[in-house]
The first five atom37 places (N, CA, C, CB, O) and aatype in JSON, in Angstrom:
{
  "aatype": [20, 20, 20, 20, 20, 20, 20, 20, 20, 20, 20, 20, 20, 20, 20, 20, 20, 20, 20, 20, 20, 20, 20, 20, 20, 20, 20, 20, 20, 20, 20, 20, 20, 20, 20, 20, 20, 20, 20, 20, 20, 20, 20, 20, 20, 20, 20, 20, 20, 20, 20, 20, 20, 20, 20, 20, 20, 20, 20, 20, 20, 20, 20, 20, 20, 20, 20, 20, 20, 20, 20, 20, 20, 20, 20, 20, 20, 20, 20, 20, 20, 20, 20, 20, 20, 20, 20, 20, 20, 20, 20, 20, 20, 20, 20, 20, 20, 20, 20, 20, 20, 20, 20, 20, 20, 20, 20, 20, 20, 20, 20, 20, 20, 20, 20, 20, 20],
  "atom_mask": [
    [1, 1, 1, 1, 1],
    [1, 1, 1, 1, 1],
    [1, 1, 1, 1, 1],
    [1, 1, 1, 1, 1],
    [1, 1, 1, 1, 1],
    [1, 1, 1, 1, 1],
    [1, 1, 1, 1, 1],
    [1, 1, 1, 1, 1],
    [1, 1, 1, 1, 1],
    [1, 1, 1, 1, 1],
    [1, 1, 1, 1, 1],
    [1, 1, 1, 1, 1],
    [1, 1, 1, 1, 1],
    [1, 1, 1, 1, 1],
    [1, 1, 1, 1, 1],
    [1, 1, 1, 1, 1],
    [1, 1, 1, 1, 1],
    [1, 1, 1, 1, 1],
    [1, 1, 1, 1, 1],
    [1, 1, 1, 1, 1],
    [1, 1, 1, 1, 1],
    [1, 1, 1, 1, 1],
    [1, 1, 1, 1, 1],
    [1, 1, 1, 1, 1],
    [1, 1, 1, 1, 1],
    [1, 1, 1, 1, 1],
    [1, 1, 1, 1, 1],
    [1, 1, 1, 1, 1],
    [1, 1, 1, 1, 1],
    [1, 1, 1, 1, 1],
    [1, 1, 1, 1, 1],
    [1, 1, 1, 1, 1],
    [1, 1, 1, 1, 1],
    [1, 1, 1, 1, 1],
    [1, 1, 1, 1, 1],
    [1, 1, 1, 1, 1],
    [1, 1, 1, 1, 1],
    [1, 1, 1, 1, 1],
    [1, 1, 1, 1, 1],
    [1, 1, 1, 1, 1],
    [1, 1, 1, 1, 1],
    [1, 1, 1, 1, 1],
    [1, 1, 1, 1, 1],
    [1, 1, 1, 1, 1],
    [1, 1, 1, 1, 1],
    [1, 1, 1, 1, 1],
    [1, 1, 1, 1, 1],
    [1, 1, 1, 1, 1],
    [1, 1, 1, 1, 1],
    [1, 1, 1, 1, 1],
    [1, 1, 1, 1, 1],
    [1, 1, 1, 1, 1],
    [1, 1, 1, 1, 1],
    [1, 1, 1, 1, 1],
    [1, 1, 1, 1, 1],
    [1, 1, 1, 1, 1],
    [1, 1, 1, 1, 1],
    [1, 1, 1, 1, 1],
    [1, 1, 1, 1, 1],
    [1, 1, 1, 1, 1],
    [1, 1, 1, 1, 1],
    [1, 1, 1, 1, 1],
    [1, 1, 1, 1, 1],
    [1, 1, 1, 1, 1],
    [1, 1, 1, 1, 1],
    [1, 1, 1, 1, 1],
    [1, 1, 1, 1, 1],
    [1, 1, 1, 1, 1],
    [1, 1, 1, 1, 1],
    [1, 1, 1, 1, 1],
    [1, 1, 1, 1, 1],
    [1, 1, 1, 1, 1],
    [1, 1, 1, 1, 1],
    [1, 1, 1, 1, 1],
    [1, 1, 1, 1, 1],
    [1, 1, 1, 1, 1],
    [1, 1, 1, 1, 1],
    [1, 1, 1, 1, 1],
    [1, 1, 1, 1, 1],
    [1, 1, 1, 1, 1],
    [1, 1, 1, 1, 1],
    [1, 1, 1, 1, 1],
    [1, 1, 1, 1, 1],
    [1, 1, 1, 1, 1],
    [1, 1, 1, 1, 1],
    [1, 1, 1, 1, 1],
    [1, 1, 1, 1, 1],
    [1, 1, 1, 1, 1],
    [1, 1, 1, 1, 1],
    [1, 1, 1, 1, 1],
    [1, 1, 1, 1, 1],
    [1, 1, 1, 1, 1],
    [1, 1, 1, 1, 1],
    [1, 1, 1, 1, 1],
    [1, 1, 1, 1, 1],
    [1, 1, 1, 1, 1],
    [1, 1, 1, 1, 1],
    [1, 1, 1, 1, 1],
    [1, 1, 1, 1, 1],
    [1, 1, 1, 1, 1],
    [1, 1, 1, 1, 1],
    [1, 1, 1, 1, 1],
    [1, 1, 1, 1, 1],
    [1, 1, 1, 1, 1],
    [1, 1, 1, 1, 1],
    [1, 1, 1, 1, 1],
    [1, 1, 1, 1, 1],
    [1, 1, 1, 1, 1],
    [1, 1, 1, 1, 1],
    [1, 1, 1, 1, 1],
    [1, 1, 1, 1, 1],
    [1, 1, 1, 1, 1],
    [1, 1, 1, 1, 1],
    [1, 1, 1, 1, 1],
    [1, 1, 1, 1, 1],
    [1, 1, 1, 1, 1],
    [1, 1, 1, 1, 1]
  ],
  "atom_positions": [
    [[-26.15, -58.74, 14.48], [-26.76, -58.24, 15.7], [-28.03, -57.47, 15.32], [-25.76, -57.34, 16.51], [-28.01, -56.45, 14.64]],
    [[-29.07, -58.02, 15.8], [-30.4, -57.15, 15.78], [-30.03, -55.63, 15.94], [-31.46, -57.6, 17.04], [-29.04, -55.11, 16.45]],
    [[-31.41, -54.96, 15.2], [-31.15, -53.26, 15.63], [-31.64, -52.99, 16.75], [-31.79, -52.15, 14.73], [-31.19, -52.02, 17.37]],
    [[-32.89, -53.96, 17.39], [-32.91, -53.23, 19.21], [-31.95, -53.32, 19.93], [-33.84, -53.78, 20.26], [-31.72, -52.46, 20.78]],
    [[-31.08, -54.49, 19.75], [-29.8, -54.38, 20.62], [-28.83, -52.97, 20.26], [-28.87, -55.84, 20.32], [-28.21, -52.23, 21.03]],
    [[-28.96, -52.95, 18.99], [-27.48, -51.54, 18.68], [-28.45, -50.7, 19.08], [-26.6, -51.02, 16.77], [-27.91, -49.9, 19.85]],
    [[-29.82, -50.41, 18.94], [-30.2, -49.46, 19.69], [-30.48, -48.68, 21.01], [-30.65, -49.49, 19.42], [-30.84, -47.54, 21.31]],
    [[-30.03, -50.26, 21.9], [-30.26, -50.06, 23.56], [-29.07, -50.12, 23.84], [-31.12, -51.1, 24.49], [-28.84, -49.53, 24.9]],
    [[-27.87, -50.71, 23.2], [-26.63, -50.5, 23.87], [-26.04, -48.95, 23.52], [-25.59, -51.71, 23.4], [-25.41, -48.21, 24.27]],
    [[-26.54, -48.68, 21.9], [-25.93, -47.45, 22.13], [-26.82, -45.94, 23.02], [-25.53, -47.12, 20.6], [-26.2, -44.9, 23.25]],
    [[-27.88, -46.09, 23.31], [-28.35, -45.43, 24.01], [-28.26, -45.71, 25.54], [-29.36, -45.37, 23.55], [-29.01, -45.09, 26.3]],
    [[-27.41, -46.58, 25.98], [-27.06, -47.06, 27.0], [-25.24, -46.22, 27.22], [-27.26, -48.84, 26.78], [-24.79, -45.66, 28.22]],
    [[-24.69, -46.41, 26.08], [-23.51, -45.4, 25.48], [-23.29, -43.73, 25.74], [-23.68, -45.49, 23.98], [-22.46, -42.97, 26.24]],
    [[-24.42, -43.66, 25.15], [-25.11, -42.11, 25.46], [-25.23, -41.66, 26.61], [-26.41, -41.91, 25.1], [-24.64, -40.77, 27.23]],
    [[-26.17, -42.48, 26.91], [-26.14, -41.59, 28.39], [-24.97, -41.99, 29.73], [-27.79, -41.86, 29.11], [-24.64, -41.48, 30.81]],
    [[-24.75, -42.71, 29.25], [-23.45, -42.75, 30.19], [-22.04, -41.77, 29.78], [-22.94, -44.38, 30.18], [-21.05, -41.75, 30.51]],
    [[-22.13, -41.08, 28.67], [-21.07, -40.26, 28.31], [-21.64, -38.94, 28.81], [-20.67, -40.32, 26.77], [-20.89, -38.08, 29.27]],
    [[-23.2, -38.74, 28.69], [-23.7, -37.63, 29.15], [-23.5, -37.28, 30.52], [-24.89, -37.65, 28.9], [-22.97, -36.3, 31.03]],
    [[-24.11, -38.43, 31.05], [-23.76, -38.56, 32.72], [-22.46, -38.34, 33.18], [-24.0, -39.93, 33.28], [-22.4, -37.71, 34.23]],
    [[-21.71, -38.58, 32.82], [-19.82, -38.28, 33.13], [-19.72, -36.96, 32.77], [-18.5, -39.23, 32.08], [-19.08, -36.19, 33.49]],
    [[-20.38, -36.49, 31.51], [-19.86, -35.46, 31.43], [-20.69, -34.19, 32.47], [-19.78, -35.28, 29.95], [-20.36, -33.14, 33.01]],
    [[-21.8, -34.92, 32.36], [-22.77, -33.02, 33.38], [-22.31, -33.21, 34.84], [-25.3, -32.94, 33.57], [-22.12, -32.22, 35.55]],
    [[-22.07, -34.84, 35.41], [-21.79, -34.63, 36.98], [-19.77, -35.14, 36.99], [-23.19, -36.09, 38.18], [-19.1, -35.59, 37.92]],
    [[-19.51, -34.93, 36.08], [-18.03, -35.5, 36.25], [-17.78, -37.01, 37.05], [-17.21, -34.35, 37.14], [-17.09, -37.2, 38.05]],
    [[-18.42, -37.84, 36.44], [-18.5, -39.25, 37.24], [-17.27, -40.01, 36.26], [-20.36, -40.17, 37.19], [-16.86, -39.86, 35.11]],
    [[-16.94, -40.96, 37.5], [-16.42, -42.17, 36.56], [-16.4, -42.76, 35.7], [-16.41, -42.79, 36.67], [-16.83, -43.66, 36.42]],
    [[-16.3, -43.39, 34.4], [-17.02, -43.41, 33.46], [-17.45, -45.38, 33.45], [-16.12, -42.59, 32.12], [-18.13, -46.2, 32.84]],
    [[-16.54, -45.28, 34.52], [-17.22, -47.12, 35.09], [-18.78, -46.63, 35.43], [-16.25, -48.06, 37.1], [-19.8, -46.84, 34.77]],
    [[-18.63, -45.94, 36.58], [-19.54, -45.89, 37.22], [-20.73, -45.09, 36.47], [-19.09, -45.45, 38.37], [-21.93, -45.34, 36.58]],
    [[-20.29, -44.32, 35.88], [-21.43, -43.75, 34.91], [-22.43, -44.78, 33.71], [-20.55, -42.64, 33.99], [-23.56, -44.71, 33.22]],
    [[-21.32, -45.67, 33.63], [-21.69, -47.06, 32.56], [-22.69, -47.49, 33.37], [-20.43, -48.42, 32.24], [-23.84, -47.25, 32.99]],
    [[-22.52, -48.15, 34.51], [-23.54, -48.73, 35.61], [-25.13, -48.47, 35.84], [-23.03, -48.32, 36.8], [-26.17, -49.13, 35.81]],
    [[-24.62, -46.87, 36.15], [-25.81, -45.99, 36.41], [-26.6, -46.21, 35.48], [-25.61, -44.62, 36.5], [-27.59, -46.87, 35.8]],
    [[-26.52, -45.85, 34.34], [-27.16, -45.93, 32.78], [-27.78, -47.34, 32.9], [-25.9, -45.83, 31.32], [-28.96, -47.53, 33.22]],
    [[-26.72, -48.48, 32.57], [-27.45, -49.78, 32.16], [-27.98, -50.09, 33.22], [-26.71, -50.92, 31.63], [-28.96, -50.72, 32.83]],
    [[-28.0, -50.08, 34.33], [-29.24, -50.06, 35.47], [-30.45, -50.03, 35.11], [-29.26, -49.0, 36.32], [-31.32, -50.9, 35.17]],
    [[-30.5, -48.28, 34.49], [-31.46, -47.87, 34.59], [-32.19, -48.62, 33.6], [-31.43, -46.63, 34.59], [-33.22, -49.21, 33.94]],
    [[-31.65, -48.69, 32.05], [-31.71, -49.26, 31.53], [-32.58, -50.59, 31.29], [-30.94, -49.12, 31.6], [-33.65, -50.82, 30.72]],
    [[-31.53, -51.41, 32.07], [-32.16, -53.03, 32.56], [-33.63, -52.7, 32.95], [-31.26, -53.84, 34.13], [-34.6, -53.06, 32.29]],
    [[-33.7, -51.88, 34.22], [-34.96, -51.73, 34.78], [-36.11, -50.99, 33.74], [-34.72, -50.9, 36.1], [-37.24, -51.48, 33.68]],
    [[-35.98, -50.55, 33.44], [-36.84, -50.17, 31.79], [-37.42, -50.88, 31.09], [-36.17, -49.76, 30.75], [-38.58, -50.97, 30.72]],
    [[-35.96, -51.73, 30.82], [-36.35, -52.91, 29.64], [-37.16, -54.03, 30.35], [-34.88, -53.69, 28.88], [-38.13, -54.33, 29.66]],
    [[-37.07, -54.67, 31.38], [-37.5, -55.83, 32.35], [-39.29, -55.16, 32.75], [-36.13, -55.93, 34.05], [-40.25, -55.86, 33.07]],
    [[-39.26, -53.71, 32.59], [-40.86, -52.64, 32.88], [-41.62, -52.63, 31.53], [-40.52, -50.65, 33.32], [-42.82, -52.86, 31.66]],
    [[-41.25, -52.43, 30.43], [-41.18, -52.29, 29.31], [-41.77, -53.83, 28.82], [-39.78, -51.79, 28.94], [-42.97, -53.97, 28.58]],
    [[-41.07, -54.63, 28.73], [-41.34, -55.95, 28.63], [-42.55, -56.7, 29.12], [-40.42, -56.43, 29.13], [-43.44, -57.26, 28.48]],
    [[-42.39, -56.59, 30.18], [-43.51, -56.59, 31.42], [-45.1, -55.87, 31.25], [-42.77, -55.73, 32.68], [-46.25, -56.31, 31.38]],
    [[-44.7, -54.96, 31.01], [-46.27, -54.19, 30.21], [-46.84, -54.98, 29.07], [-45.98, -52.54, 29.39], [-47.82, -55.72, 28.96]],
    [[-46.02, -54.62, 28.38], [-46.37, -55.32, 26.75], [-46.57, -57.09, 26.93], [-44.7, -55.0, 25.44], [-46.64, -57.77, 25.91]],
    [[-46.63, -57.56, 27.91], [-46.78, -59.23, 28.21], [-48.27, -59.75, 28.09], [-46.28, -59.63, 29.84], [-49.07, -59.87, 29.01]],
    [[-48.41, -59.96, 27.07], [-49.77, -60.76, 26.96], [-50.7, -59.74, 25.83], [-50.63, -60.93, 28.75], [-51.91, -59.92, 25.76]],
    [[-50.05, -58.73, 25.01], [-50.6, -58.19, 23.77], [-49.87, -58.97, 22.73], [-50.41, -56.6, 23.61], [-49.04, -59.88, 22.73]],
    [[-50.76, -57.97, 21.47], [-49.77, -58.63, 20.49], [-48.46, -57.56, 20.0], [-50.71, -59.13, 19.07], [-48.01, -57.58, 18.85]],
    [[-48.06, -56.85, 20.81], [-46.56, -56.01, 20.27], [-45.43, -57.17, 20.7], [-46.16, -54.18, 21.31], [-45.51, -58.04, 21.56]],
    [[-44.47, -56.88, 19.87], [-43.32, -57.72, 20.17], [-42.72, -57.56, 21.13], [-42.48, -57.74, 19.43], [-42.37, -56.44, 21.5]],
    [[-42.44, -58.66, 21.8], [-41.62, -58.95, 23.33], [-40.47, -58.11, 23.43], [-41.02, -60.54, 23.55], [-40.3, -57.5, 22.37]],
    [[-39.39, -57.77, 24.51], [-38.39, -57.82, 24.61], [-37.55, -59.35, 24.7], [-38.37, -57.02, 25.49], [-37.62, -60.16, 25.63]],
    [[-37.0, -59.43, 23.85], [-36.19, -60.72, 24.05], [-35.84, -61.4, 25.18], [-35.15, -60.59, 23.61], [-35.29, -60.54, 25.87]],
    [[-35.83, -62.37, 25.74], [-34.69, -62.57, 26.87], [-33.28, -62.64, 26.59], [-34.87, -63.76, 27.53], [-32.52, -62.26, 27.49]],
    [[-32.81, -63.05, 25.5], [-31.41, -62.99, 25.59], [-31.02, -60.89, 25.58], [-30.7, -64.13, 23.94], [-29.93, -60.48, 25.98]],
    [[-31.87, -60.14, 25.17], [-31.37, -58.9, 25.32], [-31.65, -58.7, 26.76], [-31.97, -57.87, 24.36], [-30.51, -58.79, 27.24]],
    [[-32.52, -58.47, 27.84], [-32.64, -58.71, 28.85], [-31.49, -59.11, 29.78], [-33.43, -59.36, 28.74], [-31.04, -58.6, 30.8]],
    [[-31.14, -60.29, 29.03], [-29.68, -60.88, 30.19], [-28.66, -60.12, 29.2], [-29.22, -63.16, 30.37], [-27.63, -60.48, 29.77]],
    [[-28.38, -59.64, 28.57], [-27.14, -58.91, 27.81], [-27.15, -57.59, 28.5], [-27.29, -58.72, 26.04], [-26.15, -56.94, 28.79]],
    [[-28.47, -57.24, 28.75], [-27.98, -56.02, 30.13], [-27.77, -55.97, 31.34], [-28.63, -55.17, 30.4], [-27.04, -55.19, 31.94]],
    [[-28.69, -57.16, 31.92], [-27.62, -57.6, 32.96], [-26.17, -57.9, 32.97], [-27.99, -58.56, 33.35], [-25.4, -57.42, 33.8]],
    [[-25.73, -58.9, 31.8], [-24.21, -59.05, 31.96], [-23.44, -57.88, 32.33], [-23.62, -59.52, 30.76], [-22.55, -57.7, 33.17]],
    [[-24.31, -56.72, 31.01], [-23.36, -55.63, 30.64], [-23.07, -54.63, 32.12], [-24.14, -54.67, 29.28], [-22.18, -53.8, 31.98]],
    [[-23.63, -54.66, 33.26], [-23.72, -54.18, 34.29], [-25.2, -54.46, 35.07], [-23.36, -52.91, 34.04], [-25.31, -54.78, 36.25]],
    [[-25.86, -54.33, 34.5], [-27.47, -53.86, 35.12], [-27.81, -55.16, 35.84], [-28.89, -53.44, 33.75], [-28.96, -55.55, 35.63]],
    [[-27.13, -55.87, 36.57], [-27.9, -56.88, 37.47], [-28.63, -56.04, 38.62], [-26.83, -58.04, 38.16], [-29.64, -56.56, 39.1]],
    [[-28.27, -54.94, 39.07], [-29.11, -54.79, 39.8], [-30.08, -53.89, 39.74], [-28.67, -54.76, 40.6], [-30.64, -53.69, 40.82]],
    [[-30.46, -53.24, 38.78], [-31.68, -53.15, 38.15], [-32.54, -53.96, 37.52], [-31.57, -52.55, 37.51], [-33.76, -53.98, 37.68]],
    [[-31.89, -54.66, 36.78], [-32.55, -56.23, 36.51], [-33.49, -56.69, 37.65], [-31.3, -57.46, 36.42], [-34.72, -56.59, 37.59]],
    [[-32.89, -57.15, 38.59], [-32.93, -57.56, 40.4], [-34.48, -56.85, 40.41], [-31.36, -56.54, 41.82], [-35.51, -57.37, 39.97]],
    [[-34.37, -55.82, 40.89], [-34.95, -54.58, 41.41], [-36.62, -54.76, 40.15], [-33.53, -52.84, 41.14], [-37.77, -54.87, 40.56]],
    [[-36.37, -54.75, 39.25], [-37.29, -55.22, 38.01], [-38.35, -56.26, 38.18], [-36.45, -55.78, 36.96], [-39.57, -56.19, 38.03]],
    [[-37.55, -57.26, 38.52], [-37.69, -58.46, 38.21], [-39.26, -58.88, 39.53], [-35.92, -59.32, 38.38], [-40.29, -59.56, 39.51]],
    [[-38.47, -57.85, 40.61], [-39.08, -58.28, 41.94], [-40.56, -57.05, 42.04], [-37.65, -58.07, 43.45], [-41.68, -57.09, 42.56]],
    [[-40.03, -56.35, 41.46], [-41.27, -54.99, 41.78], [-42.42, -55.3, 40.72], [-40.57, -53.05, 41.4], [-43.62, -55.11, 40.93]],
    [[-41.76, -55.94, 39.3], [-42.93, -56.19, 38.27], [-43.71, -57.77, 38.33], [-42.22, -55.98, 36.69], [-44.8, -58.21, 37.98]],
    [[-42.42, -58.32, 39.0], [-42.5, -59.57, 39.03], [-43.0, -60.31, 37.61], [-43.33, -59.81, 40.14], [-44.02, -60.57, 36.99]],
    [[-41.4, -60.48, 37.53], [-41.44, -60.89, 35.83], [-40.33, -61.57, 35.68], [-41.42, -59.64, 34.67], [-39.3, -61.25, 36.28]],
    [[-40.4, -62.5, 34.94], [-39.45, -63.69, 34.98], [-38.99, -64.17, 35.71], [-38.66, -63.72, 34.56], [-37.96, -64.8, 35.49]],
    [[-39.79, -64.04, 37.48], [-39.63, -64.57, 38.62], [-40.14, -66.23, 38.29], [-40.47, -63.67, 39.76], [-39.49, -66.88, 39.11]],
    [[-40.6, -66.77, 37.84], [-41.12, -67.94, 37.87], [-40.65, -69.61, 36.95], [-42.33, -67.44, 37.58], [-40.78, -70.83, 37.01]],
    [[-39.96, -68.34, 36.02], [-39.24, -69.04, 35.01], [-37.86, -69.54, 35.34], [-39.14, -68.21, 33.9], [-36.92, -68.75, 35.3]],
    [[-37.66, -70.81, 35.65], [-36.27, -71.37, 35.5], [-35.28, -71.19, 35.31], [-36.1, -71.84, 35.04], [-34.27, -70.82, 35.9]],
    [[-35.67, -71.58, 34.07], [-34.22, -71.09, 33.02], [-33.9, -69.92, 32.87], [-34.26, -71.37, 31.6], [-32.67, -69.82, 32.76]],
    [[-34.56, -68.74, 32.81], [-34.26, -67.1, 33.12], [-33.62, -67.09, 34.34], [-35.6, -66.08, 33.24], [-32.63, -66.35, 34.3]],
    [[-33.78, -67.6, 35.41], [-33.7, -67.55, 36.59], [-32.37, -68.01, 36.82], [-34.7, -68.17, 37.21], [-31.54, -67.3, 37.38]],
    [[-32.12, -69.25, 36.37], [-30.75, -69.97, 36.57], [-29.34, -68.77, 35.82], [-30.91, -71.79, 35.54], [-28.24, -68.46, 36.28]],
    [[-29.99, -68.4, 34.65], [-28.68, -68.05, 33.19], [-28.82, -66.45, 34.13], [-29.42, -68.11, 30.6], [-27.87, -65.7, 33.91]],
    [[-29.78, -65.96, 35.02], [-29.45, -64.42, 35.4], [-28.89, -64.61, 36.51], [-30.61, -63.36, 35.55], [-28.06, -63.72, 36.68]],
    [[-28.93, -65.51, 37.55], [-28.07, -65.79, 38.81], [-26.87, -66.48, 38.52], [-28.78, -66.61, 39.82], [-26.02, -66.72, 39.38]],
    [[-26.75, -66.91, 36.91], [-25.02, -67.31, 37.02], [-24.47, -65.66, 36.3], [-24.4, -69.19, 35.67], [-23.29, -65.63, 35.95]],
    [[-25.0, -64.82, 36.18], [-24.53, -63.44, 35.34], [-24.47, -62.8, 37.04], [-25.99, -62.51, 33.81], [-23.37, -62.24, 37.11]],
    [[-25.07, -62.67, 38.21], [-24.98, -62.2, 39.18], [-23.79, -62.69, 39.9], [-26.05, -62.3, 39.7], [-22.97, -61.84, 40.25]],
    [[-23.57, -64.03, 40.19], [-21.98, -64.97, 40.29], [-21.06, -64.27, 39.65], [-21.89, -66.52, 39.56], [-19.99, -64.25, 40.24]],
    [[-21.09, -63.76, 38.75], [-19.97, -63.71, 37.66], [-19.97, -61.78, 38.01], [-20.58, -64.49, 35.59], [-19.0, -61.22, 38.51]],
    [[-20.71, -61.37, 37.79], [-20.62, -60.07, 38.82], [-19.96, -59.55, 39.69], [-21.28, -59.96, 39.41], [-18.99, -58.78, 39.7]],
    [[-20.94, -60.33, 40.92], [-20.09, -60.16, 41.89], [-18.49, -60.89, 42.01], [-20.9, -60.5, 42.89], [-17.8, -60.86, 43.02]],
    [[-18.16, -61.5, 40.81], [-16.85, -61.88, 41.45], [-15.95, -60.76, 40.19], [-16.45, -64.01, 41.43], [-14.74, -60.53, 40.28]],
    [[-16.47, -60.41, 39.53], [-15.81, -58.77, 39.06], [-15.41, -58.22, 39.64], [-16.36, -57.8, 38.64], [-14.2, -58.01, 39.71]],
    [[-16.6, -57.55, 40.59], [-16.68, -56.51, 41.24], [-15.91, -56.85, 42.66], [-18.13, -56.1, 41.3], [-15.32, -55.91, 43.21]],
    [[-15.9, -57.97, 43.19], [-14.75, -58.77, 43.93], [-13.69, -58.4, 43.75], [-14.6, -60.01, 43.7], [-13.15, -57.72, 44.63]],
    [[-12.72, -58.84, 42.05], [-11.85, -58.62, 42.01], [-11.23, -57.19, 42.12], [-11.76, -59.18, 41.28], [-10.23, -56.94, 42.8]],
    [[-12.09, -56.06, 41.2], [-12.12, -54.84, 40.89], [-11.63, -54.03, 42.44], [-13.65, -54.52, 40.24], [-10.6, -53.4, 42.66]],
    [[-12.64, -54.29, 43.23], [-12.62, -53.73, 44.52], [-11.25, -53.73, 45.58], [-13.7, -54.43, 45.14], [-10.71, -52.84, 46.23]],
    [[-10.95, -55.32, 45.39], [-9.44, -55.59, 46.12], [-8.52, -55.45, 45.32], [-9.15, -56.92, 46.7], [-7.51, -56.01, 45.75]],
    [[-8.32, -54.81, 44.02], [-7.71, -54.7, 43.19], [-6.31, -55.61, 42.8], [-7.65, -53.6, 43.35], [-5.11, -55.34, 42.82]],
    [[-6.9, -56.54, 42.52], [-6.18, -58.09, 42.36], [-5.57, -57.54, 40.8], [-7.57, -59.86, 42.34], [-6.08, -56.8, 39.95]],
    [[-4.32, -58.23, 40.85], [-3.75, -58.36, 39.38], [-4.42, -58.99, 38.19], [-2.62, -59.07, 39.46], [-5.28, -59.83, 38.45]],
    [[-4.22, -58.78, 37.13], [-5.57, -59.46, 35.99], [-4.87, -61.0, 35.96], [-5.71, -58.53, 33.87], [-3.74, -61.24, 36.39]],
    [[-5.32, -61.49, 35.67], [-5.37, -63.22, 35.9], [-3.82, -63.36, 33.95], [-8.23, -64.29, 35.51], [-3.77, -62.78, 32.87]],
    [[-3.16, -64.19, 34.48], [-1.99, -64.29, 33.66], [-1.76, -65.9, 33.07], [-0.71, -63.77, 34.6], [-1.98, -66.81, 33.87]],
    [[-1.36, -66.23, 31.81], [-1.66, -67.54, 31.75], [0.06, -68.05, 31.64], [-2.83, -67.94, 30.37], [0.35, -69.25, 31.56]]
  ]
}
């Protein structure tokens, strides 16, 4: 695993332990908050640096924070910087991570039994 990834997930780690701990949050929901913000950073971040010569943000790290929660900062990113709106294949692999989301957060919500084989 690359070191920007151990470095954005664990600072993604961080502040979500921070966040739980100064406002007493959930620590789901504190996870969220963070890689949100996160996503939206990285998708701003990325977006700036587009068309110099500093190194990109990856796309596969990009969609690894969406998976990890941040679709809707991702979302929110994507539309305000307008960045990787045009691209396909980004487009397709982040709306099947939004599918797969919302049917988490589906299950999570109606609090369905975990799936049994």
């Amino acid at each position: 695993m690359p070191l920007h990834w151990l470095v954005t997930f664990a600072a993604s780690a961080a502040g979500a332990c921070a966040l739980r701990r100064r406002f007493d949050l959930d620590p789901l929901a504190s996870w969220l908050i963070v890689e949100n913000l996160v996503a939206f950073a990285a998708f701003g971040y990325d977006k700036a640096i587009a068309g110099t010569r500093r190194a990109r943000v990856p796309e596969r790290l990009l969609l690894a924070h969406a998976l990890a929660g941040g679709c809707a900062g991702a979302f929110v990113a994507m539309q305000l910087f307008r960045h990787k709106t045009a691209k396909g294949s980004f487009r397709l692999r982040f709306w099947a991570i939004v599918a797969i989301e919302a049917a988490a957060v589906a299950w999570y919500i109606c609090g369905l039994p975990p799936i049994r084989r």
